[in-house]
TORSEPA-564284 format. One record per atom (N, C-alpha, C, O): x, y, z. Coordinates in steps of 0.001 Angstrom, whole numbers, plus 500000, padded with zeros to 6 digits. Layout:
<pts>
XYZ
...
</pts>
This chain:
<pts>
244174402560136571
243471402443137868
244031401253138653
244258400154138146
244257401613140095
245032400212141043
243447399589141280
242284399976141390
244470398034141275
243443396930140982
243081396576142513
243976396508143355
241657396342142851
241147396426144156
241541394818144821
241461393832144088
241838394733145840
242275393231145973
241600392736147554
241369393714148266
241335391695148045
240762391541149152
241379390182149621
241935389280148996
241112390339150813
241847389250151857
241543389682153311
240562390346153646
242302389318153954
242545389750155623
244128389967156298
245238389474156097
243672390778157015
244880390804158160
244730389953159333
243819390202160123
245538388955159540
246138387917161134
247083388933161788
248160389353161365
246374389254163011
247177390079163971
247852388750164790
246799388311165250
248493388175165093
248760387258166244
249353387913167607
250523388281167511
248798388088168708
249174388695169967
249824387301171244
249353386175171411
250733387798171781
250931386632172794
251265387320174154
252162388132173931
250961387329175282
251631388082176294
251961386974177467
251002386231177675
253352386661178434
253605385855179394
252800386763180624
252993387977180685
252122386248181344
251317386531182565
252130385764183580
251641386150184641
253161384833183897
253397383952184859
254477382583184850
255458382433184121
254157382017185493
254939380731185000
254173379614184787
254352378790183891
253199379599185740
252233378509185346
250990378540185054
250685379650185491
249505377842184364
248184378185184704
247878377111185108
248522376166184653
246775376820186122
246439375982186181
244489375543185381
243338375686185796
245158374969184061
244608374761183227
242731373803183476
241594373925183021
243437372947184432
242606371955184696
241539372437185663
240658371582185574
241232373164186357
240878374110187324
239925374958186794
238720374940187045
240821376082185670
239529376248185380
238981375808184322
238192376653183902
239020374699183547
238341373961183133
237385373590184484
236270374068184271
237411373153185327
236218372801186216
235600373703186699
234435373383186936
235829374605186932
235255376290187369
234294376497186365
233145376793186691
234691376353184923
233908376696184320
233987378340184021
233061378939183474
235215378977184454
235546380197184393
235068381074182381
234463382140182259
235365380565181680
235018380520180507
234531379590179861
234473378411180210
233980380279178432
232915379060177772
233883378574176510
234292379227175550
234093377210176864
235094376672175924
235078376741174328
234104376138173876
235743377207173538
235344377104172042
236230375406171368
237348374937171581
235402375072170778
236280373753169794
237432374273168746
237313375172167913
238563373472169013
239599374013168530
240324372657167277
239789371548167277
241154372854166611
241684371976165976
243048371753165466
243565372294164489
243413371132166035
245080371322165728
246003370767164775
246255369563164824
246632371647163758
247152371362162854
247928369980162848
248818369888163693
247729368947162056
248683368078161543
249942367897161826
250397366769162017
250656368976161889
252102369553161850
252317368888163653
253256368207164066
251544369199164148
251518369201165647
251848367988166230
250912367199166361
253313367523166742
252755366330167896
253131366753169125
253541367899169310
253006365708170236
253243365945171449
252869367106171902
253547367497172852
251752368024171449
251547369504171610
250444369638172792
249241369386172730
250964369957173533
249830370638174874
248984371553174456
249194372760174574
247957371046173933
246960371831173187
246523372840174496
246571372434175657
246123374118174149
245732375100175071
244096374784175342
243354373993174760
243855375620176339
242692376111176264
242122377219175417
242519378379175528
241018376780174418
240191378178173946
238827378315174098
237884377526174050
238964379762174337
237931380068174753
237197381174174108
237476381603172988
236083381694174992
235305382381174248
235581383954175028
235325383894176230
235922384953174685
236001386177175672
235052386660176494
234097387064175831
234875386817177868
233540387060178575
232966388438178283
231862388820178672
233946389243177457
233188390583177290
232810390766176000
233474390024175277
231741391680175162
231762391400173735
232991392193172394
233560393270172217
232940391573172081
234177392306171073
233932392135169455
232973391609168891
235241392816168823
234564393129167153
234701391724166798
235192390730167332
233850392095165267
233778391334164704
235115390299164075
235068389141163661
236222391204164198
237745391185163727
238224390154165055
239290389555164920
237617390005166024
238394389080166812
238470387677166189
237719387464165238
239466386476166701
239129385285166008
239167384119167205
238351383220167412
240140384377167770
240570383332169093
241230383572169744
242222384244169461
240873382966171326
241792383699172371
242014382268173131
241068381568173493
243057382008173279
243659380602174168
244537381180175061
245091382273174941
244675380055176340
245506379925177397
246147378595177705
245638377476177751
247360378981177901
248850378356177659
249084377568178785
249402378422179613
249119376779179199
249464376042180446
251026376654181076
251017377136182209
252061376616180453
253380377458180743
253098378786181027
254110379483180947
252070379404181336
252171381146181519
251989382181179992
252631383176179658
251086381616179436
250808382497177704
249298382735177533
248490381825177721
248999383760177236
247666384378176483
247751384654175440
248225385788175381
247497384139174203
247647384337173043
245954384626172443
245018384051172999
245725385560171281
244857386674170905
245099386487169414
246181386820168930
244278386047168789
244329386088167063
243628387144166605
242678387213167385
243507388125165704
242551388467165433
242553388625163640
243594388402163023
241904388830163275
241060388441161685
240405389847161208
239264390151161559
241298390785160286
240514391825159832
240653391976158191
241692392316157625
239364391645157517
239114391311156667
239163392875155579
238839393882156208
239539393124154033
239671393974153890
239393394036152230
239167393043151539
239440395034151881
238874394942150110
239187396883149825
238536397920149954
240514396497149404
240995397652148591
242380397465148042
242890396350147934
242945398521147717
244046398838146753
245719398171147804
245814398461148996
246410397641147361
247290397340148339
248020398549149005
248497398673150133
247928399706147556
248858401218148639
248197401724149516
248659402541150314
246708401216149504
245443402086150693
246207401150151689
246953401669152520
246065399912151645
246334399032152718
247886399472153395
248129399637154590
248468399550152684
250070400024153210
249629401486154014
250128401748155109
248935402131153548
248576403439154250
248161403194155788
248581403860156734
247357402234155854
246633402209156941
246828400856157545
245892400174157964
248167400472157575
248873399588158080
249107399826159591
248819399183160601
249631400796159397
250331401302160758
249042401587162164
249032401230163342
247879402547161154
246834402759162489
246589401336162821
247257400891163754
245891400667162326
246292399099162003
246438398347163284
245719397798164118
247852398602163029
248508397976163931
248155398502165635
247907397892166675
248262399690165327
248569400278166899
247015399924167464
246838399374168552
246021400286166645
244278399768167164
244357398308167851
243705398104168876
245080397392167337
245335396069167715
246022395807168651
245924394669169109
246797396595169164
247843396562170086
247620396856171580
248193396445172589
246428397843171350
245699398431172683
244773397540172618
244603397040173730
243798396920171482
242410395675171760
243299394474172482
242932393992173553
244381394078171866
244774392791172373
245073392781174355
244719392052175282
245924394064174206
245935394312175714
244722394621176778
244744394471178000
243705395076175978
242043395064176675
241759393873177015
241718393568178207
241477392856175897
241445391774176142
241986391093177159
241531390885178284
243050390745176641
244173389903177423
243879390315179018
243836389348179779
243692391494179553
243458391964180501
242175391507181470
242006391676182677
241436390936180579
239657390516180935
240005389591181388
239507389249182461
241117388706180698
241208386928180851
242483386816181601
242747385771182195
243262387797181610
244124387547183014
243164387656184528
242998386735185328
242648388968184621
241939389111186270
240740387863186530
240230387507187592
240545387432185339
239749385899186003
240213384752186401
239545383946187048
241744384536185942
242631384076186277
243718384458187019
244703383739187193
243597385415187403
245024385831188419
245498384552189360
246542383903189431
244420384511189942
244507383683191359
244944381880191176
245302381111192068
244767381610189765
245018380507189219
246828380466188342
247304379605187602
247209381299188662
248271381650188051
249888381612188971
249972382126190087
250764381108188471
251994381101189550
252701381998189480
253466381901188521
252894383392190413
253984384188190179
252853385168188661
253188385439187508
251638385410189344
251298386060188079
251547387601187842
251400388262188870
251842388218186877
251782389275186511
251321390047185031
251718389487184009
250540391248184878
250599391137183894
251101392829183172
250468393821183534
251850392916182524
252202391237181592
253908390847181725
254542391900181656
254623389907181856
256035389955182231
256474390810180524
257071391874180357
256015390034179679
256631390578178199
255335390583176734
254135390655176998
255652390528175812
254596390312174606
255308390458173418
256332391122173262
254794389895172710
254866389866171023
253940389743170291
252881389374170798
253997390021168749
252965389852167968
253521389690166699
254668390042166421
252689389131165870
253149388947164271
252174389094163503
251098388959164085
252091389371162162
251259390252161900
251315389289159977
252368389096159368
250117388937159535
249966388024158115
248886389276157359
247872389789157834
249420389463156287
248744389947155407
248484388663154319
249276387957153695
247157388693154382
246949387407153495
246024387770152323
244985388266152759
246051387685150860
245869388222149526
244329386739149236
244348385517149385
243740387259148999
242679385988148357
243255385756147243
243876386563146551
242995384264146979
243561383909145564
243077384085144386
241916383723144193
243647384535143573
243033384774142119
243938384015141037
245101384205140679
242830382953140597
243525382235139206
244195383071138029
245198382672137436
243554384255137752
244269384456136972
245361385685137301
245557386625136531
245845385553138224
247116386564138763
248242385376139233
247847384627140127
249567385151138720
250326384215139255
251182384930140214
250997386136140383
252072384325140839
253296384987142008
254359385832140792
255071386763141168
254348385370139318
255156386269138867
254550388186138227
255132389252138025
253637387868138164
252660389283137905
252689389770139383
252890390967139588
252517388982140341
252193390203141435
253258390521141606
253323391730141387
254700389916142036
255840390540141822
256418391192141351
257450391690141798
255900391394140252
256443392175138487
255769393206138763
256438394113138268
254570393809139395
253630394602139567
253356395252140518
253119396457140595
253380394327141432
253475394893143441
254236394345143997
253835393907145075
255624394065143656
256402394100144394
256798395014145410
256897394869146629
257005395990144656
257307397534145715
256538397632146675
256989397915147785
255358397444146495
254119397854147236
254022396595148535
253885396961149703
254103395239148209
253718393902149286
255571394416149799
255595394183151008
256612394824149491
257777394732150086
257385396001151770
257526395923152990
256916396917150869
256635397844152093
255869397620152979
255942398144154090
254977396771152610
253454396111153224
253941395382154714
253455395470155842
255104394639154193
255603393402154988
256567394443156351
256573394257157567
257293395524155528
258011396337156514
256950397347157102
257404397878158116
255870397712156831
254995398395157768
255719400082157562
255886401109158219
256072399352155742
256876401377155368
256161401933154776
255506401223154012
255823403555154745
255144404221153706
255467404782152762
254713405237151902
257321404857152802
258129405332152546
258733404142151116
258226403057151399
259206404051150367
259712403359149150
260921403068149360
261865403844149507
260911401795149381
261772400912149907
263284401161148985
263218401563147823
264599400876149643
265580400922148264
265315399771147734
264437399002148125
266432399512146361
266017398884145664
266685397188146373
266176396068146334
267780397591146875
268299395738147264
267344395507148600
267334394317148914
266721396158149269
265993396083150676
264716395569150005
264005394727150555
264407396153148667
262852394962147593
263691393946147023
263033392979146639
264447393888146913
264465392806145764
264879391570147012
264529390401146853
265672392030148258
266141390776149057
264799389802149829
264725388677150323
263646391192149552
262391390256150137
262179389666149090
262446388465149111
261636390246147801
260980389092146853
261368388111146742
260660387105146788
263012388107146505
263880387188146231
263642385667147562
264074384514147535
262875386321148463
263409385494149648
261631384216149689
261279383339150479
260973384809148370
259577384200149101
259508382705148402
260512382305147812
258824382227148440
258532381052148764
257059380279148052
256158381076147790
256806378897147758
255212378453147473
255644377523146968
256647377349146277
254380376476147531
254336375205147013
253832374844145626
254392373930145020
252832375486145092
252224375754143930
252669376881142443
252797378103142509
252764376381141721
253242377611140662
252787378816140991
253763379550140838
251556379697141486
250842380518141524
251545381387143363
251873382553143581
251527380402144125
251455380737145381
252937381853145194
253878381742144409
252727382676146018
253795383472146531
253940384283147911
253520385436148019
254604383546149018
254654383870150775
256140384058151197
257083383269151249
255999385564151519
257240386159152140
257144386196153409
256078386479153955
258446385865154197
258051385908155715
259416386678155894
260463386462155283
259134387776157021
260238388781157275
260281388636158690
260039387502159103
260588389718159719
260679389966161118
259181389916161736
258775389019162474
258548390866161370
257427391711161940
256293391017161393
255420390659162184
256126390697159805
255164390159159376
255019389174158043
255996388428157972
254347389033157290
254560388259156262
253169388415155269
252134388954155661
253398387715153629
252500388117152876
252426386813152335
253376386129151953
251370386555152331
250653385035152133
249237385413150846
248158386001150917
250003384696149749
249078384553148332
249252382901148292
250103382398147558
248371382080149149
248154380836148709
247275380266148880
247054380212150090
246269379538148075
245028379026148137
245103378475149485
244298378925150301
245797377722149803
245338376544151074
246387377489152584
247086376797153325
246297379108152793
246636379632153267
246579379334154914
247431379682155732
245378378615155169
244529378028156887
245332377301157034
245627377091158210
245942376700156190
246659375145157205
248349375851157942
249139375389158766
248313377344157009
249666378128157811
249677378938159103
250597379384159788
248170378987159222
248257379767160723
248609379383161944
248913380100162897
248542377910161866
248475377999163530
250396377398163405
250776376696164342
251317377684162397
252655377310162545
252680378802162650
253619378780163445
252408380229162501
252888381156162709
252507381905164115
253371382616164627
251158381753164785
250738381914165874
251824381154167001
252194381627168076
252211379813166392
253185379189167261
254379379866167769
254947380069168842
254573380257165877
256679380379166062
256254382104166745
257157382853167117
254896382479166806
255000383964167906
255537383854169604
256259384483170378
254480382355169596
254748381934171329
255986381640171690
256331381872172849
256879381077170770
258134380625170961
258712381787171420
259113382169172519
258625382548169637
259660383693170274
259715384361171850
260697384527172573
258161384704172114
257807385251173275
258573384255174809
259143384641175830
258327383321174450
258772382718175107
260389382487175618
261074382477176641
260461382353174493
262351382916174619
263024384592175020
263972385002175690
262110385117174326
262548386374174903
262342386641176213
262924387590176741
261591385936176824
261665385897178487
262208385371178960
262777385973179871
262431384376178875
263441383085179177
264855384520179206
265066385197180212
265336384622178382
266364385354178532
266582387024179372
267619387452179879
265967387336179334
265178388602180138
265360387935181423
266209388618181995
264984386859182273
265035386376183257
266052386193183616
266240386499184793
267131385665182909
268411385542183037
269128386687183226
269810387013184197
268927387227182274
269589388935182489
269336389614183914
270191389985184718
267788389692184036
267925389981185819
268736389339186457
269713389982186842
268669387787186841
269481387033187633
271116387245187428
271880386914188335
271742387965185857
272867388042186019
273096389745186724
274209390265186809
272234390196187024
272554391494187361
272460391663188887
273251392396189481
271236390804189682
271556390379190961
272331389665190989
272189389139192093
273213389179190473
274480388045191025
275337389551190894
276022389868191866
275311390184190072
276868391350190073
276311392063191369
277179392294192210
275461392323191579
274919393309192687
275768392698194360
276513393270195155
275122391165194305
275330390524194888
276808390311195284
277051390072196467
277581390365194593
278886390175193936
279721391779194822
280902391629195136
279082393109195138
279626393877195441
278972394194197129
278852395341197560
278670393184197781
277524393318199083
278654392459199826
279493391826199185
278609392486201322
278961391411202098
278490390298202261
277272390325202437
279046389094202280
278276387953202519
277314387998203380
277762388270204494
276037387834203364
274850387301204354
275475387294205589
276693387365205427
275194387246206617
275646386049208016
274969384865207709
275530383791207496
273874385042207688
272637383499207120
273709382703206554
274046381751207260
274437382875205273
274996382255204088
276245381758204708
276989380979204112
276526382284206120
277879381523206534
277854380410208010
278767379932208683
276345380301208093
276290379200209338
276341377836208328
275582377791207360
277113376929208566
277168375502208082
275657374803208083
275007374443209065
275304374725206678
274092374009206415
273283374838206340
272451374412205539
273006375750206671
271512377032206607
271426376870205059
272428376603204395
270346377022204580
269999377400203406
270964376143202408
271688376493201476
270810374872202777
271858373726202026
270853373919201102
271398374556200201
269408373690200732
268913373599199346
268801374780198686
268282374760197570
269232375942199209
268758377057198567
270226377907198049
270268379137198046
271475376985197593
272857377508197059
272161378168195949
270980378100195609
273074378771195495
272742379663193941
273222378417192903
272754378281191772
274236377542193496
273810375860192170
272670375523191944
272094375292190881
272222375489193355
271261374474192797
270103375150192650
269258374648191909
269816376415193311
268539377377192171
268578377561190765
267561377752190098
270156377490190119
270330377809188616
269473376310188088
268663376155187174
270162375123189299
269461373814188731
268284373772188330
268016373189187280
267310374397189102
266014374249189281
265396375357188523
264183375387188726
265812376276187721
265818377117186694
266046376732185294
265277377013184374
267319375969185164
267462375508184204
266638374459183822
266292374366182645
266214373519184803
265150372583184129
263742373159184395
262822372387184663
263583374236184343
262162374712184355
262299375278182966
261693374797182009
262882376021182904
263344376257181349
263246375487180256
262518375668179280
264427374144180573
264437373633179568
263036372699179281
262623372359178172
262544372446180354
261204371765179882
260853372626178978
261276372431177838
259851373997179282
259272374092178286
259693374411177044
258918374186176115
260893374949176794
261949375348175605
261417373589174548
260750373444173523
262078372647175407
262160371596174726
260754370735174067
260622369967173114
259698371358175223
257910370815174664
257739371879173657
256583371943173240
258508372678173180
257615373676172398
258352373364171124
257736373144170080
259824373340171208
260592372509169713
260071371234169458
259773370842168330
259935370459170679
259251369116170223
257818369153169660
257415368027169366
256928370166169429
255770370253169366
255341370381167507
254233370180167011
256374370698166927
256947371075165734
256979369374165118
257725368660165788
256244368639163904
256700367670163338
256567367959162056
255519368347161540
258107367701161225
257843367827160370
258205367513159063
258226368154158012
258609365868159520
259850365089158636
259310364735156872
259927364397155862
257385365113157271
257428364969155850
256334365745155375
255433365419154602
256609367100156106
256057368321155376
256904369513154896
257220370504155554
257290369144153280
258816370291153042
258346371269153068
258797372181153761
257137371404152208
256581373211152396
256542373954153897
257142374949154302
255287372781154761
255536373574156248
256899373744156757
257218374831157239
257840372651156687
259565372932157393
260088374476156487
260320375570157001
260148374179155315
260617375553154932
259968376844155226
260552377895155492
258821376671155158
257983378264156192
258815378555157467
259454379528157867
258550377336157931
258916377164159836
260434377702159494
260776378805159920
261180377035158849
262820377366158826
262996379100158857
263818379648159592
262041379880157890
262147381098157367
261982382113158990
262597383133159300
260796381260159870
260522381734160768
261604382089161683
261934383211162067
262155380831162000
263379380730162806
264221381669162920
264709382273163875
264388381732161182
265510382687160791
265245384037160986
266094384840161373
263794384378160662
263297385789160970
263473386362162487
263979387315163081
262741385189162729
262658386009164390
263841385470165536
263741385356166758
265074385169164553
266212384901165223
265853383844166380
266075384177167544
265417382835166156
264856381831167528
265958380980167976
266143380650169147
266837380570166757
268368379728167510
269130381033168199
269647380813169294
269237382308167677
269902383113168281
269494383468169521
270442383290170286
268396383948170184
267533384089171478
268156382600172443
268154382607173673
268678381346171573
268550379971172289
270303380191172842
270667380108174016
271056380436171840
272310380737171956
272523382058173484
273498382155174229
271662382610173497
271595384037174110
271466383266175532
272306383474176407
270300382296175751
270250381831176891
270968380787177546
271061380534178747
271487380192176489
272868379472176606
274223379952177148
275134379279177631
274136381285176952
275523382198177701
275024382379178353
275511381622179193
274104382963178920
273539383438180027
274167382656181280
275014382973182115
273213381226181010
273131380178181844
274457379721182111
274565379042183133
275795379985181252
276888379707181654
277664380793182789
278301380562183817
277393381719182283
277861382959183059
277431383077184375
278027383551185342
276238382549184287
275443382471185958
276230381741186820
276912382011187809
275884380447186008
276727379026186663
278019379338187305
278126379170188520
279224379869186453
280543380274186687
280252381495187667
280762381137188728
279909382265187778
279566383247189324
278897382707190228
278952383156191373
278357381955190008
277725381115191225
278274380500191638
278163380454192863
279208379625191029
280349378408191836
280952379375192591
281159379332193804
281323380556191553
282298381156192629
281580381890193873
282301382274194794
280451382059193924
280463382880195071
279905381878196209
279944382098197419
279388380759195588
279181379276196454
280847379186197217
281074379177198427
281624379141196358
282875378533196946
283813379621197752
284847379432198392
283103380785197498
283503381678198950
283143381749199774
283909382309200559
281769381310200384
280838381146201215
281239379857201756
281005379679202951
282038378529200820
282481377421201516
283745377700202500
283822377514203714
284714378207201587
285929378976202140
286075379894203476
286933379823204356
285072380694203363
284635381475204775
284041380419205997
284753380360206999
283013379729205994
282448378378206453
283573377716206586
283076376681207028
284648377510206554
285911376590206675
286781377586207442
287351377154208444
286948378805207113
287802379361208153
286889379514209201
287578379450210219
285663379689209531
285289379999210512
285224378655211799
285114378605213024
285333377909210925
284735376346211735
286557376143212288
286835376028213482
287684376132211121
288942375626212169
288775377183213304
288827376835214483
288632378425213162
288883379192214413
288021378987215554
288451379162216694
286889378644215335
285972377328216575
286685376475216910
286957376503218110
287207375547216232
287993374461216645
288801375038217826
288656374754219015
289828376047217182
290934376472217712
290613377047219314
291068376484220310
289825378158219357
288730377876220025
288777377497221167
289232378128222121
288163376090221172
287717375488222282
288873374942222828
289098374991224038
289827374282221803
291020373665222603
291627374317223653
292085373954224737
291483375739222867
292425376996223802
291121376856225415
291580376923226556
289932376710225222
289079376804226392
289222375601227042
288992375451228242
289515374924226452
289536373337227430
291148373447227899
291176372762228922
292105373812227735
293476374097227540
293444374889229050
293763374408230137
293019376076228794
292727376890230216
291953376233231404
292261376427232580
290943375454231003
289896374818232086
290989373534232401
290169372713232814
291792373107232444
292882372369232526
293787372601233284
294256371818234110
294122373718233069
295608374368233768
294865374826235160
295641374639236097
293655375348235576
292812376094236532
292725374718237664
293064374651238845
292098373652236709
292164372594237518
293086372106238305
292864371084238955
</pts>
């Protein structure tokens, strides 16, 4: 008989609505009823969000819903469970998708009370989610029995398969997990992760994080990608007339918008790595590291790093055709008038 096991599922939801909120505002509005929050250890320099309480009622499975000062709605939710891990793999998937439409209900309540407080709002520009299957602890089950036993089963769990995994696609997860304690055993993959460790709370709010990041980056780059596709567009159009009177539009070159892009960017890119401390927590750095690696977060950084070069280099150039044109046009003025003063000369 399969052995009945209990814990919960962490849905973590994040969706970008904008670029900015203005946080402080509705804190004075009083728009929502604030919940007390607490922020992990791990945390410095961290622009703690707003949390709040949802104005409409919802399940019992909800846990917390905060707002991001940079443009983020992030949605926890908590579904608690007590059965067989292959039931749970079964009903993974409805699972998921039930959560996927609540988070967007939600999220939806607490954007339209905020629209108007929002810069450039929309919803939603993008979203992500990550997803913790977390095992209650049992003394007498160690990380090598559940492995030896449900491996197969927590490998599929983590991939959201119903299907039986091959054999190097199980063994590269087990192989890959992790714990501070003899007993503990936490795999972290793409999509989700499996957490068997007594002191499991002090890991949530580093994985709710490395969700916002990602989200965050994946827009960040998405943004870029538009902007490199209006520059090619741009790139096959005639110059403006606007773009060729001397001085029109001097603050508004495509330099110095990339300027003013790039450090909008890099602020928050750089408050959200800086927000991360963790020179003398090896267990949390090695979670966090696994994260990185999962959800490709230096790669997304690299991604926006070309981007931002590629922009730059089409932009000089199409800045410096617009100078070039602006220069022939100004000596054939020149030329021009001499020729008119030249004639008003000879008449005389």
């Amino acid at each position: 008989m399969s052995k009945i096991f209990s814990g919960n599922i962490y849905i973590f939801h994040a969706f970008d609505i904008g670029e900015d909120i203005a946080l402080t505002t509705i804190e004075d509005e009083q728009i929502f009823a604030r919940v007390p929050q607490t922020v992990p250890r791990y945390f410095k320099n961290y622009q703690t969000p707003l949390a709040i309480e949802l104005p409409t009622p919802h399940a019992t499975e909800y846990l917390s819903s905060k707002i991001h000062e940079f443009g983020v709605i992030s949605l926890t939710y908590k579904i608690p469970f007590r059965q067989t891990l292959e039931d749970l793999r079964t009903n993974m998937e409805a699972l998921g998708n039930k959560y996927q439409e609540q988070a967007s209900s939600d999220a939806q309540v607490i954007f339209d009370k905020i629209q108007h407080l929002v810069k450039q709002p929309r919803f939603f520009h993008l979203r992500t989610s990550y997803t913790i299957i977390q095992l209650d602890y049992d003394a007498n089950i160690d990380s090598k029995e559940l492995s030896e036993k449900y491996g197969n089963t927590i490998a599929e769990l983590v991939r959201f398969e119903t299907e039986t995994l091959a054999d190097y696609q199980k063994q590269d997860l087990l192989d890959s997990a992790v714990g501070y304690y003899r007993g503990d055993f936490i795999i972290v993959d793409n999509e989700a992760a499996f957490v068997y460790d007594e002191g499991y709370e002090e890991l949530l709010g580093l994985f709710e994080f490395s969700n916002i990041q990602h989200l965050e980056l994946k827009y960040f780059d998405k943004l870029l990608a538009e902007r490199l596709n209006q520059l090619y567009e741009r790139r096959e159009t005639i110059v403006p007339k606007r773009e060729l009177i001397p001085l029109a539009g001097l603050t508004k070159t495509p330099v110095a918008e990339l300027g003013r892009l790039k450090a909008d960017i890099s602020v928050i890119t750089e408050q959200l790595q800086g927000s991360i401390k963790l020179a003398n927590e090896p267990y949390i750095n090695e979670i966090y590291e696994l994260l990185v690696e999962r959800l490709d977060i230096r790669g997304w950084k690299r991604s926006i790093d070309r981007k931002f070069d590629i922009i730059k280099e089409v932009s000089t150039v199409y800045y410096n055709r617009i100078e070039t044109v602006r220069a022939e046009m100004l000596e054939t003025l020149i030329i021009i008038l001499i020729l008119i003063e030249l004639i008003l000369g000879i008449f005389k």
